[in-house]
C-alpha positions in Angstrom: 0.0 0.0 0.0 1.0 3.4 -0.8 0.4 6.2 1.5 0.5 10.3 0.7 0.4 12.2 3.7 0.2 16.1 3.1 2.3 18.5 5.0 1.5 22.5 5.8 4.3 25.6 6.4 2.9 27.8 9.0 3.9 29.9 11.8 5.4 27.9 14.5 2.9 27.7 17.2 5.4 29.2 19.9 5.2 32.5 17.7 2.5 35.5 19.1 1.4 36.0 15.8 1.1 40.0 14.7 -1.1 41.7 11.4 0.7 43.5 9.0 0.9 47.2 9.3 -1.4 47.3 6.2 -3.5 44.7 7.4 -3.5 43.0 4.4 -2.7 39.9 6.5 -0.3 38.0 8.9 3.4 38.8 9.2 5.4 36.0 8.2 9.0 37.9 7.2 11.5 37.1 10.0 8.7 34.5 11.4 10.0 31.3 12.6 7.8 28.8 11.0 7.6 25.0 11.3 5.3 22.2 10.2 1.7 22.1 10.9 1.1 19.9 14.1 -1.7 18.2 12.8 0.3 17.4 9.8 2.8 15.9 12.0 1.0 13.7 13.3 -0.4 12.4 10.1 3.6 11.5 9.1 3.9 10.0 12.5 0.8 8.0 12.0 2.0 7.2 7.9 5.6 6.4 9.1 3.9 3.8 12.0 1.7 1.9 9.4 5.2 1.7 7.1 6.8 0.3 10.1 4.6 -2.1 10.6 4.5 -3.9 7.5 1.0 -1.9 6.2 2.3 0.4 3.9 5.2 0.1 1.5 5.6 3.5 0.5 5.3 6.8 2.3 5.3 9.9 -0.2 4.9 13.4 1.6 3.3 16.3 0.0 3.9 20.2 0.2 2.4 23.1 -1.6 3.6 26.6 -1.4 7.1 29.2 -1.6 10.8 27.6 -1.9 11.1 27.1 1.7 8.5 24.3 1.8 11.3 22.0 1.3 12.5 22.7 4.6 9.1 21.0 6.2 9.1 18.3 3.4 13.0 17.6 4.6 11.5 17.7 8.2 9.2 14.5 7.0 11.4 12.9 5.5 13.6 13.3 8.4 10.7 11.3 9.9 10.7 8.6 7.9 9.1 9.3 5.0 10.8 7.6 1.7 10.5 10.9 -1.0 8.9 14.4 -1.2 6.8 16.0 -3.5 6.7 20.2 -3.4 4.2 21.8 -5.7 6.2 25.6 -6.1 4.0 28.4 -5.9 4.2 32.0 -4.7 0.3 32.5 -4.8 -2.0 32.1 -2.1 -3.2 28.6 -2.1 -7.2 28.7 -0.2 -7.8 25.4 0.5 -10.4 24.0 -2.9 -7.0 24.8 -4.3 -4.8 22.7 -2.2 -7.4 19.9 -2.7 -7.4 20.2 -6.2 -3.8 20.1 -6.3 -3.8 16.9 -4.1 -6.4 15.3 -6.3 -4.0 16.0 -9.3 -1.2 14.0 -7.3 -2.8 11.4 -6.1 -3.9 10.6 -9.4 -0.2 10.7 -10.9 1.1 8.5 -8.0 -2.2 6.0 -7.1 -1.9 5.6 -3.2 -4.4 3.8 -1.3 -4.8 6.1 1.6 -4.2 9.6 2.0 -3.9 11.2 5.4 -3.6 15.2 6.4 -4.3 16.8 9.6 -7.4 17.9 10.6 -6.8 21.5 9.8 -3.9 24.2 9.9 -3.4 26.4 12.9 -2.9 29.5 10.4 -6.4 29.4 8.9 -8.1 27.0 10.9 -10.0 26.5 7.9 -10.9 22.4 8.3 -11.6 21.6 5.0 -9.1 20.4 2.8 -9.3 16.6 3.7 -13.3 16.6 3.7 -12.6 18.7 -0.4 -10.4 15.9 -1.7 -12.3 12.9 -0.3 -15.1 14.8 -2.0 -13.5 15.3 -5.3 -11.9 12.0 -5.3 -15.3 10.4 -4.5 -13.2 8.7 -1.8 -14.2 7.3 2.0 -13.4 9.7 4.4 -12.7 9.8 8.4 -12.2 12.6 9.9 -10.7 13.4 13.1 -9.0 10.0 13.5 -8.1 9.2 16.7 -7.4 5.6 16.5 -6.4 4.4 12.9 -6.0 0.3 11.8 -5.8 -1.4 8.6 -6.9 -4.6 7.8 -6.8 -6.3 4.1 -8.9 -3.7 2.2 -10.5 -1.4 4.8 -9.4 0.6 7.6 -10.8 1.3 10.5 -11.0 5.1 12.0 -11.9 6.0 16.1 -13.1 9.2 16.5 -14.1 11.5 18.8 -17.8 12.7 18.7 -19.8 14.7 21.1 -21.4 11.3 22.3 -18.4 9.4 22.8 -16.1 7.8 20.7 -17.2 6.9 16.6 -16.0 3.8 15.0 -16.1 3.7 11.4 -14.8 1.3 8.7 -13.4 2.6 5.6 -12.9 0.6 2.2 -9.8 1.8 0.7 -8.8 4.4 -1.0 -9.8 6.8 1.6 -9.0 10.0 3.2 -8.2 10.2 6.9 -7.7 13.3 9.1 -5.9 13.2 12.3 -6.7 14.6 15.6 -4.1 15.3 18.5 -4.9 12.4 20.4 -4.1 9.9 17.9 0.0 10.0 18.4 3.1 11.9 19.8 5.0 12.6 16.9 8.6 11.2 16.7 11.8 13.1 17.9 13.7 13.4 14.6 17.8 13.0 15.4 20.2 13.9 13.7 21.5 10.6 11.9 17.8 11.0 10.3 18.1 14.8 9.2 21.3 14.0 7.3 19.7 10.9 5.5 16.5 12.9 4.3 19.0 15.0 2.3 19.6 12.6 0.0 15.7 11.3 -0.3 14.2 12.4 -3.5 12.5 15.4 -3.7 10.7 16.2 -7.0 9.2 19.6 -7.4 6.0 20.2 -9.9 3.9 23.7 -10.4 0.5 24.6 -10.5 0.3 24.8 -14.2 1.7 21.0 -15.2 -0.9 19.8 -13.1 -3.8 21.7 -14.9 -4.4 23.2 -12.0 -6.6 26.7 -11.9 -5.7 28.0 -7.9 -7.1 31.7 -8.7 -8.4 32.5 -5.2 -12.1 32.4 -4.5 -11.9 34.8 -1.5 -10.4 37.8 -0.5 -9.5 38.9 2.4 -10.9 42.6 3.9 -8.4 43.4 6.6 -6.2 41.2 9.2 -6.8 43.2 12.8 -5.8 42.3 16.6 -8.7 42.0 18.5 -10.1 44.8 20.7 -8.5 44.9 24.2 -10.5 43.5 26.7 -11.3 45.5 29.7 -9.9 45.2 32.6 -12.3 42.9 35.4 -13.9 44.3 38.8 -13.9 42.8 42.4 -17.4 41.9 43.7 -18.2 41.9 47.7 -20.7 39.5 48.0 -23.2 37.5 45.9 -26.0 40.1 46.0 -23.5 42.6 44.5 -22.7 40.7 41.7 -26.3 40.0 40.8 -27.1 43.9 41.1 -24.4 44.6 38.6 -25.2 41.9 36.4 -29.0 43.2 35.9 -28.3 46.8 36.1 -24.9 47.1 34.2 -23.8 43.9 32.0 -23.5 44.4 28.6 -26.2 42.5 26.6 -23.9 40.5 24.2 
């Protein structure tokens, strides 16, 4: 089985992220960015399956500016066998980034694709739900609990209720969630070997590919300061204030 597990460059979660001056959107010069977390878990969980005997192949998949290659190095680092970086300076939104996925995983034929859930720049939660959907594939989203067996694979995950068990026939499209692993300390030994992986670069175009974006952006703000809080003496002063002066929201 062949796996291709997508791979995000974003703003390293560490970083207080700040609007541009213009607020045209967020400041990313001088940033220190890093792989999407939930996309490292989805290598994590693809490298796991390869280790144990379920998948033969892990491919990893980036989309975006030069300096992708540095998170696709990271996941190869990880354990992935070779890296694929679509190279584009536009913004990709993500119906974009699933069509461009759809494209790839029609040029390379794996059995299961896996992403995380969503990116912690956007938030936007949709790009594995598009390409299932364009693909016409299975999807589980959310995985919290992943297994393969023969021609199927089995997804936990967690619902308001409890905990959702579904089974999948390959191909499908999984979604990870943070409880499903702890993602692998890469060392050294590994970072030097994923410099000689193969890493094949495409663009936008040799994939027929249209990624004009669909939305625009208004303005990127901070949000308003928060007031500061008061101190209440007693119960029967906090209900007088919150009749006579709370702000209905």
């Amino acid at each position: 089985m062949k796996i291709l597990v997508c791979v995000k460059r974003v703003v390293d979660y560490n970083v207080k992220v700040r609007p541009k001056a213009d607020g045209s959107g967020v400041e990313t010069a001088n940033v220190k960015m890093s792989m999407n977390p939930f996309d490292e878990i989805a290598v994590e969980e693809s490298v796991r399956l390869k280790e144990a005997g379920t998948a033969a192949e892990v491919i990893a998949l980036s989309m975006g500016v030069a300096q992708c290659q540095e998170t696709l190095r990271t996941a190869l680092a990880m354990g992935a066998d070779r890296g694929i970086l679509i190279e584009s300076d536009a913004e990709l939104q993500p119906l974009a980034a699933a069509k461009l996925i759809k494209a790839v995983v029609e040029k390379e034929q794996p059995q299961l694709v896996v992403l995380g859930k969503q990116a912690i720049d956007d938030d936007a939660n949709q790009t594995g739900q598009m390409v299932a959907a364009l693909l016409g594939w299975s999807q589980g989203t959310f995985a919290s609990k992943v297994t393969v067996s023969g021609g199927a694979v089995e997804v936990a995950r967690e619902v308001d209720a409890g905990t959702e068990v579904l089974s999948l026939k390959l191909p499908a499209v999984i979604t990870t969630d943070l409880r499903l692993n702890d993602p692998r300390y890469v060392k050294l030994p590994n970072i030097m070997k994923a410099k000689k992986k193969p890493l094949e670069k495409l663009a936008p175009d040799a994939l027929g590919v249209d990624i004009t974006p669909r939305l625009t952006v208004d303005k990127v703000a901070e949000p308003a300061q928060r007031e500061a809080g008061i101190r209440v003496a007693d119960a029967a002063e906090l209900v007088d204030k919150l009749k006579n002066e709370a702000q209905v929201i």
